[in-house]
C-alpha positions in Angstrom: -20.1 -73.7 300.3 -20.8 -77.3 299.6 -23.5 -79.3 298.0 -25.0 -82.9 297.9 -25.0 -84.6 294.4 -27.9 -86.4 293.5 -28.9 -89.9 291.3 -31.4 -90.3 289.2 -32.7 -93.6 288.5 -35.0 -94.6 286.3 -37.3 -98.2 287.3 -38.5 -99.4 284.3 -41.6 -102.0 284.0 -40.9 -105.5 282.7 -42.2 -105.1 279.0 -41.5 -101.1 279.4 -38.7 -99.9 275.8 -35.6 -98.2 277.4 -35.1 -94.3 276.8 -32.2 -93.5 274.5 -29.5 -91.7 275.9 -30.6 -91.4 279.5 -27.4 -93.1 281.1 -25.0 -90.3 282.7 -22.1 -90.6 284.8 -19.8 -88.1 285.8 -16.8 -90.8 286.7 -17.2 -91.7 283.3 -13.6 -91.6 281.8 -12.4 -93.7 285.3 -14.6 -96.3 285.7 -16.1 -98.8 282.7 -20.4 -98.7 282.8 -20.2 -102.4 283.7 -18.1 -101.2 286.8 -20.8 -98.1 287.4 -23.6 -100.7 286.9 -22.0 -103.4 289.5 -21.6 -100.6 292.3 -24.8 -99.5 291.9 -26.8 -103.1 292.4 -24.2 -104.7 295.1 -26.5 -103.9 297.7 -29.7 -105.2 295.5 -28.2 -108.2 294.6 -26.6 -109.1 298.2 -30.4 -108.3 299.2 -31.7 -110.9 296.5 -28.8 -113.3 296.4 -29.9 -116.6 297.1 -33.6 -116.2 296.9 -36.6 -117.9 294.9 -38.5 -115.7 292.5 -41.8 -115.1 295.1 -39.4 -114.5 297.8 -37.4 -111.3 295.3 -40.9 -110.0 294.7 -42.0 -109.7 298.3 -38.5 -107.7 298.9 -39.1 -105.6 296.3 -43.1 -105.0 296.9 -42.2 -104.4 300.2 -39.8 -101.6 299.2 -42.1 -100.5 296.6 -44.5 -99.7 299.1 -47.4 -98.1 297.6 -46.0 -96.4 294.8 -47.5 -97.4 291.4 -45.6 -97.3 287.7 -46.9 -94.6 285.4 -46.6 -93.6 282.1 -43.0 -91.3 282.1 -42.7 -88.6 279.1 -39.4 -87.9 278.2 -38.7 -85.2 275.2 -35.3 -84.6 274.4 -33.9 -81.6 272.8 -30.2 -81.7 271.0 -27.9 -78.8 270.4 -28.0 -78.1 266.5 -25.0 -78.9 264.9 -23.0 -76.7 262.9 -24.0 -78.2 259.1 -27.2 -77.7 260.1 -26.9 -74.3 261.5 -25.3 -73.4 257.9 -28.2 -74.8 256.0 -30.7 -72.5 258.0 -28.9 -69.9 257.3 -28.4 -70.3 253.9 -32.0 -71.1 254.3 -32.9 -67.6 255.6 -30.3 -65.9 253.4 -32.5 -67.2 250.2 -36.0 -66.1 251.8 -35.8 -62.2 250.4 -38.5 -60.2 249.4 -40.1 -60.9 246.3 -38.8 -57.6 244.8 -35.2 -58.5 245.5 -35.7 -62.1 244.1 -37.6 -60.5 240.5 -34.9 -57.8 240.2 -31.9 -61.0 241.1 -33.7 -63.1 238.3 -33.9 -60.2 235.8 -29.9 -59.8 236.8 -29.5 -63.7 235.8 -31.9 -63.8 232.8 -29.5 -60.5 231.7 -26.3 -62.5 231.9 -27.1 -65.7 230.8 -30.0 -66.3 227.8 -30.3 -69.6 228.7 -31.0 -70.4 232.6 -31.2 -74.0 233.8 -34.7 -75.4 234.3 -36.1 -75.5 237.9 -36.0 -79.5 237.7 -32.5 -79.2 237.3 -31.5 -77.4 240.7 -33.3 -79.8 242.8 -31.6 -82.1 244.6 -31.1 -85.6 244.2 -32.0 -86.9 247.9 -34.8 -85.3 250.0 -34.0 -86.6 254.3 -37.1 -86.6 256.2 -38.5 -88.4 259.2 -42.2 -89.7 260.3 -43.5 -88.7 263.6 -41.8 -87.1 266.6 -38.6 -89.6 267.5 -37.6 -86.9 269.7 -40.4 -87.9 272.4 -40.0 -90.9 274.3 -42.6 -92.6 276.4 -41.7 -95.0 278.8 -43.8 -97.0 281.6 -42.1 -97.2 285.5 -41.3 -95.0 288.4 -38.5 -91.5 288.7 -36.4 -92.4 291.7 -34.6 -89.3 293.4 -31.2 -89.6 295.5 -28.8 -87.8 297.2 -25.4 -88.5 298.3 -24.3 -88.5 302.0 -21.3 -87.0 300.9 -21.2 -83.2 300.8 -19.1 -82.0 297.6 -17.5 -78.4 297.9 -18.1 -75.5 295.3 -14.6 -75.0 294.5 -13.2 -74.2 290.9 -10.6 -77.4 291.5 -13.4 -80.2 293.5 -14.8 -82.5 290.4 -18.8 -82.6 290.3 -20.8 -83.3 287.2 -21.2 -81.7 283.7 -24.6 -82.2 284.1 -27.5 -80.1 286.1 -31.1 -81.0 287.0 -34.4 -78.7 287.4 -36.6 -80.2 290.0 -39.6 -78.6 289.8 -40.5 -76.4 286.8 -44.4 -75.1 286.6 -46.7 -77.3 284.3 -47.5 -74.0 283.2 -44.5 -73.0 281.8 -44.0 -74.7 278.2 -41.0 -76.1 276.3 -41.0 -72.1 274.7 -40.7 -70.4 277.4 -38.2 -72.9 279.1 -36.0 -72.2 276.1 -36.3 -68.2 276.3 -35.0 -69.2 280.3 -31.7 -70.8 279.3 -31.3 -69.2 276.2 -28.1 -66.8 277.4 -26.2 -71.0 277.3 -27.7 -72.7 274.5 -23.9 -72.6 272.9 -22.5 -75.0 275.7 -25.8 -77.1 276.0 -25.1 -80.2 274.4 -29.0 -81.5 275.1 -31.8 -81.2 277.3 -33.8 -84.2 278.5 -37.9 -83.1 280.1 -39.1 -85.6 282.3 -43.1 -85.6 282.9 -44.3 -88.3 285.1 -47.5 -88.8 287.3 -47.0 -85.3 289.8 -49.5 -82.8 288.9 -48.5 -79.2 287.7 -44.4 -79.3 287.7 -42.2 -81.0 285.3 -38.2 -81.8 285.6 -35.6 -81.4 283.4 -31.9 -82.3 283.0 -29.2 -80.4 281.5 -26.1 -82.1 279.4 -23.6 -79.6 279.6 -20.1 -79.2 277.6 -18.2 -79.3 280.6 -18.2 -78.6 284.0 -17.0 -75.3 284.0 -20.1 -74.1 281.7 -22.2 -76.3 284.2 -20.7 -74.0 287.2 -21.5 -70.7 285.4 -25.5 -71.7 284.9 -25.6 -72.8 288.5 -24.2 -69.6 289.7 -26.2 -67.4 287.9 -29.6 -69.8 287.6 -29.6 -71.7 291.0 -32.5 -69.6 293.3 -34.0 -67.6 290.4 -37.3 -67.1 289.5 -38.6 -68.3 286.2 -40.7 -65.1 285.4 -41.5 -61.9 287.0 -45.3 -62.7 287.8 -44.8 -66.1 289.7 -43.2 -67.1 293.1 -41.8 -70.2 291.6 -37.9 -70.5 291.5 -35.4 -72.1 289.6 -34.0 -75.0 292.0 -30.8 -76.4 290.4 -28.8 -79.4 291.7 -25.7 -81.7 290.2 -26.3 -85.0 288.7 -24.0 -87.7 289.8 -25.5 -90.7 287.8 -28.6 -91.0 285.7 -29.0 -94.4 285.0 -32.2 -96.7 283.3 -33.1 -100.1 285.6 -35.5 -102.9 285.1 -37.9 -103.4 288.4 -36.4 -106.8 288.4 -33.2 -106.5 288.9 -34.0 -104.7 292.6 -33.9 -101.1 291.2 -36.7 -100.2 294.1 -34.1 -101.1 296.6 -32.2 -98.9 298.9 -28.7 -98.3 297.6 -25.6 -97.7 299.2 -24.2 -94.4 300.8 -27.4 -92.4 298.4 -30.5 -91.4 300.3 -33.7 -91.4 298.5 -36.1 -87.8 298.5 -40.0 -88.6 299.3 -42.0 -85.9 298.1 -44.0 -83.9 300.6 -47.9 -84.5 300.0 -48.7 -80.9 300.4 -46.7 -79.5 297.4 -45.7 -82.5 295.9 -42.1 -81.2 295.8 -38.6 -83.3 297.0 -38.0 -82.8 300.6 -34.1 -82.4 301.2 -32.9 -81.5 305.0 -30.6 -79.9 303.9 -32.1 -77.3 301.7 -35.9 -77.0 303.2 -36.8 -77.4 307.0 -38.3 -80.9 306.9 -41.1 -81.3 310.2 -42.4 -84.7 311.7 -45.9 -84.7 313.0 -47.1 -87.3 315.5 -48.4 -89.2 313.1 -45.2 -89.9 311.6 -46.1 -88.1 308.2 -43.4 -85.1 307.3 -44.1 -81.9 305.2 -42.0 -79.1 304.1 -42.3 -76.5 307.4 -43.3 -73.7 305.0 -46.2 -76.4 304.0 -47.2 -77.0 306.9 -47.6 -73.7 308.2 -49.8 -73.0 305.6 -52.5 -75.6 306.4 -54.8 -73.3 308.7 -56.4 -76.7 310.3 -55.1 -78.4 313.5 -55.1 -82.1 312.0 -52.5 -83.7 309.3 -52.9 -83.4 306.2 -53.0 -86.9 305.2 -54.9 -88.8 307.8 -56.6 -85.8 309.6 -54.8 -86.3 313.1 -55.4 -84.0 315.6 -52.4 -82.5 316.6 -53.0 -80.2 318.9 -56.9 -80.2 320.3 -58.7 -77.2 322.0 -61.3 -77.6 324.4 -64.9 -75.5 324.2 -66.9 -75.1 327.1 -70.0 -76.9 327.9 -68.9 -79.1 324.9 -69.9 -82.5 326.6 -71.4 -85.8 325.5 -75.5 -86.3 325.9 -74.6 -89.7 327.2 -71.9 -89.9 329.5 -71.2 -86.1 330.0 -67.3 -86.6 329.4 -66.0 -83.2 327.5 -65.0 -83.2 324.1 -61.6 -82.3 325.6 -60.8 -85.8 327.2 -62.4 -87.4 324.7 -60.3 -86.3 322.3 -57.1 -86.5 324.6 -58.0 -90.3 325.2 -58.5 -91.0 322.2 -55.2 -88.7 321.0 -53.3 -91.1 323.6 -55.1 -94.6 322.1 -53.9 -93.9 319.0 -50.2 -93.0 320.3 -50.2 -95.7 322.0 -51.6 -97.8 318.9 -48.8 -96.1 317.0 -46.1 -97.2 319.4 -47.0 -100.6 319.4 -47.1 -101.3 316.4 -43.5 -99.6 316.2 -42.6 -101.7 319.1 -43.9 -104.9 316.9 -41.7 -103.8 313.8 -38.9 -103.1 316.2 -39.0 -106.4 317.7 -39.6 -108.0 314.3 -36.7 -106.3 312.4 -34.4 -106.6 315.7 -35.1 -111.0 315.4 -34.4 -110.8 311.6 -31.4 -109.1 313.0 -30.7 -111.8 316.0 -31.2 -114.7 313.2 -28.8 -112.9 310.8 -26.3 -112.3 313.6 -26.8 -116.1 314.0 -26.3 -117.0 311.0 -23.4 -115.1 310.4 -22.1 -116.3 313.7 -22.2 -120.2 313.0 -20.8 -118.7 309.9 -17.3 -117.4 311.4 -17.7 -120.6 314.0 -17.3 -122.6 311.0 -14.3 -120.2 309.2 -12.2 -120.7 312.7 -12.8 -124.3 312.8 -10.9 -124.5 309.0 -8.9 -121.8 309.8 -7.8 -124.4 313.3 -7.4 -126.9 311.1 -5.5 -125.5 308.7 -3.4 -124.3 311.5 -2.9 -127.5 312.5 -1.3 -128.7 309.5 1.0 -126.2 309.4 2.3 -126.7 312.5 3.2 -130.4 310.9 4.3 -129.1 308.6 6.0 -126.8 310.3 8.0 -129.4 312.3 8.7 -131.6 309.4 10.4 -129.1 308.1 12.4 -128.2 311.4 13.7 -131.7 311.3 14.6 -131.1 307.8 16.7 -128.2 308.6 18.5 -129.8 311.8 19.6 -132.5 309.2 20.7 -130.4 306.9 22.1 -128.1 309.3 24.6 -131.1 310.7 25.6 -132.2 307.2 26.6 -128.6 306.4 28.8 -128.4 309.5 30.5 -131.7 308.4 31.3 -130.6 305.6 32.5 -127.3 306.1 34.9 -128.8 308.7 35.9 -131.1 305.5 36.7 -127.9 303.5 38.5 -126.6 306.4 40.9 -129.4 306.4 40.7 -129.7 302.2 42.0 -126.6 302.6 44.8 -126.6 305.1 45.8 -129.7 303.1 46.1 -127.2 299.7 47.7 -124.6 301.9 50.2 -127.6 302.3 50.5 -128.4 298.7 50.8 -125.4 297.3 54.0 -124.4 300.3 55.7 -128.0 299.1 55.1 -126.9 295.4 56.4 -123.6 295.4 60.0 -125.2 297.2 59.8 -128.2 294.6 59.6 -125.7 291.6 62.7 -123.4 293.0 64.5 -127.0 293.6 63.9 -128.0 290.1 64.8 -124.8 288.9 68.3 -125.0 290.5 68.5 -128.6 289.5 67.7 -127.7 286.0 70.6 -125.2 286.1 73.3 -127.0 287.3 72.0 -129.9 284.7 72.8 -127.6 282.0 76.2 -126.4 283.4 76.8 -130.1 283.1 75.6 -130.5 279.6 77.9 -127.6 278.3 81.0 -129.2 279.6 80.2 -132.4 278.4 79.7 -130.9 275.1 83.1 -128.9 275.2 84.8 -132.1 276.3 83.2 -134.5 273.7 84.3 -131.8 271.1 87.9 -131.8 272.2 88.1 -135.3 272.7 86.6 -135.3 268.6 89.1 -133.4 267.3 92.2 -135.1 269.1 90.2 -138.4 267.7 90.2 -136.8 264.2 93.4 -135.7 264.5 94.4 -139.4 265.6 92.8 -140.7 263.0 93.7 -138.3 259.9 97.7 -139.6 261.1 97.1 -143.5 260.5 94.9 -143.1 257.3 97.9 -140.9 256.2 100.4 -143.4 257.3 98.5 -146.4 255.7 98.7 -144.6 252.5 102.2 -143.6 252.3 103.0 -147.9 253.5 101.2 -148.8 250.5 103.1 -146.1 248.1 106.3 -147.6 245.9 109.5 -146.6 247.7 110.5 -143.7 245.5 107.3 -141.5 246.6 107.8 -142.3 250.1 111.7 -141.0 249.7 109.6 -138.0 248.3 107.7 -137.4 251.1 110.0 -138.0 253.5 112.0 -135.3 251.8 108.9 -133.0 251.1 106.7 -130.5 253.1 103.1 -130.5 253.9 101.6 -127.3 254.3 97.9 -127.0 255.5 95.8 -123.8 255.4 93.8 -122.8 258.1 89.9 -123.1 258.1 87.7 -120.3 259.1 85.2 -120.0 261.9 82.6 -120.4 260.1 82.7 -123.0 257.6 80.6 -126.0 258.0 81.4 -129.1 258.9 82.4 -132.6 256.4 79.6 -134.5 255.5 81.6 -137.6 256.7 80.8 -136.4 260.2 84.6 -135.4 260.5 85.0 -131.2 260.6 88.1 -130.1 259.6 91.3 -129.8 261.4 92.9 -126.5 262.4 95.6 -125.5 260.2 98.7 -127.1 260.7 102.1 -126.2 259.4 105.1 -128.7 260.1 107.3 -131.5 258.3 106.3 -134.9 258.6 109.1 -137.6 258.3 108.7 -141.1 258.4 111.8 -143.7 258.7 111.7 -146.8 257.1 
């Protein structure tokens, strides 16, 4: 089973104080109220865009229509909190019988000698309000809409927390209402009665705690009659959006993807297709079927057009003898034909307003494709420019990767003639020091042969210089010379010193 939400708007007068706490929205927590606000008046403000103040009027007279703004009563009623709650009962708790209270003062007087005095157990602050601040009254017009969309009536399909009662008797009071929802007053947050200018029913919305407590009273309330003696029942439907609008700011105006309920002139009630049967007469005035078929006469109940005429017989004209039968036929068929022509005029007048807007809108996208050529125009140029630019810059890349092509056969090179280099100074290197260490052997052997050559003519210089007697000494005499170690260092003359030696020098004169 599905249902159609509905919107309530409010259209305030220009001078007209705004209700508190009216606005509602069910897509609350998504969307921001400036968001809700803006979707709501894009269609009224693409209607009045660009128009001078006489010109918005018109529109919105014309939309208007005949409807006139009224004085709007709106009482609200708020779920008590729980302080308060407390208080009452604490209240009722102290309202005893006046036997009980004597016998509970006689208890006190009995414990304590001295009670306080009654000035004493008043309070400091007394809270108390002037007038009825509950009851609002506002001057302007109840709009009624339903969405195109159908929601379903599942458990997991978001709808509203809020429900709406659109007829309720005039005759049923504020009481009585209260004794009807009484079994959910714990999940009612507050209840908002709306009386405007329709005679003898009322409507009222419901604030819920949350949708599931919404579902419940629409399951067990929706098609129920109030009271046992009357036919009237309890017609419940989800609220979408209540929202508060000035007259100004185009809140007359049709609105997007919502279809707005007239009321049928019989009952005064919304007429929705898809709850009541909804019939068309001729004259283009619709009722409610039920309505309708009440209304013993032949003619419409607003303008008295015949609908369907009977002839009587011998009922003819004193004058011209024409029955009352034609009469009435031609006369049925001059005011068809009235009626069609003047549909045919609005046809052909709404269907030039169209032309000129199609017009409009035509040189409109004549003129976007003209920028739109021209800006395609440019970037072709620019397109070309830049085509050039890469053909350049495609030519200098091959030249120079044909550069790093040879760079690099030329390193390839390089590195071949340095690795043969390196191994050629290697071996060079090698046989250099080969070299060195011979040298050094030979320069040491040729050093001690030198010292050797050397140590012999210092020692002969000294014994040519001695007297004659120590040279026959030493010719006689022995020289014996030890043998130096390995490892002891060399003479700081520069001159290391000699292997050992052992033999007998002689020297002739």
């Amino acid at each position: 089973m599905s249902v159609s939400l509905v919107v309530i708007r409010l259209e305030l007068a220009e001078h007209s104080p705004v209700p508190a706490g009216f606005g509602f929205s069910a897509a609350a927590g998504e969307m921001s109220d400036e968001e809700i606000k803006k979707t709501t008046l894009a269609s009224a403000v693409a209607c009045l865009e660009g128009k001078s103040p006489g010109e918005k009027a018109a529109i919105i007279h014309q939309h208007l229509g005949r409807r006139e703004m009224t004085d709007v009563i709106i009482e609200t009623m708020k779920s008590i909190p729980d302080e308060l709650k407390t208080t009452v009962e604490e209240r009722k708790s102290s309202e005893e019988s006046p036997t009980a209270q004597r016998s509970k003062d006689h208890s006190k007087e009995c414990l304590n000698a001295a009670p306080d005095s009654p000035s004493k157990q008043l309070p400091d602050q007394i809270s108390f309000f002037s007038g009825n601040p509950s009851v609002e009254i506002v001057h302007g017009i109840m709009h009624l809409y339903k969405t195109n969309k159908m929601t379903s009536l599942k458990e997991d399909v978001r709808r509203s927390a809020m429900l709406c009662i659109l007829t309720v008797p005039a005759a049923m009071t504020s009481h009585d209402l209260m004794k009807f929802v009484a079994p959910f007053n714990e999940v009612i947050e507050q209840m908002k009665i709306i009386r405007d200018s329709t005679p003898n029913q009322y409507m009222v919305l419901i604030k819920f705690s949350t949708q599931a407590d919404a579902d419940s009273f629409y399951m067990a309330c929706n098609g129920r009659q109030f009271n046992s003696i009357e036919d009237d029942v309890c017609q419940l439907v989800y609220v979408e959006r209540a929202e508060v609008l000035k007259s100004e700011d185009g809140a007359s105006l049709p609105v997007m993807d919502l279809t707005e309920l007239p009321k049928c002139t019989v009952c005064l009630e919304r007429m929705d297709e898809s709850v009541n049967g909804i019939l068309t007469t001729l004259c283009n005035h619709s009722f409610h079927s039920q309505c309708l078929q009440r209304w013993d006469d032949t003619t419409c109940p607003v303008c008295r057009y015949c609908q369907t005429p009977e002839p009587v017989e011998e009922n003819k004209c004193f004058e011209c003898g024409v029955q009352e039968y034609s009469y009435l036929l031609t006369s049925q068929l001059e005011s068809q034909r009235i009626y069609w022509e003047n549909k045919i005029v609005r046809i052909e007048k709404d269907t030039a307003e169209e032309i000129n807007n199609m017009k409009t809108k035509f040189k409109e996208t004549i003129e976007k494709c003209d920028n739109l050529e021209h800006k395609l125009n440019d970037l072709l140029k620019e397109k070309q420019s830049v085509e050039r630019k890469c053909t350049q810059l495609n030519t200098k890349v091959a030249k120079l990767t044909s550069e790093l092509k040879e760079e690099q056969e030329m390193n390839k090179c390089l590195r071949a003639n340095q690795v043969l280099l390196q191994n050629k100074l290697k071996e060079e290197e090698k046989l250099l020091k080969e070299t060195c260490d011979q040298k050094d052997l030979q320069i040491t052997e040729i050093q001690e042969q030198l010292r050797d050559v050397m140590f012999y003519l210092e020692t002969q210089q000294k014994i040519n210089h001695l007297p004659a007697e120590a040279r026959q000494e030493i010719q006689e005499g022995q020289i014996n010379i030890p043998m130096a170690s390995a490892s002891s260092p060399a003479s700081s003359g520069g001159s290391g010193k000699l292997p050992s030696r052992k033999g007998r020098s002689k020297r002739g004169k």
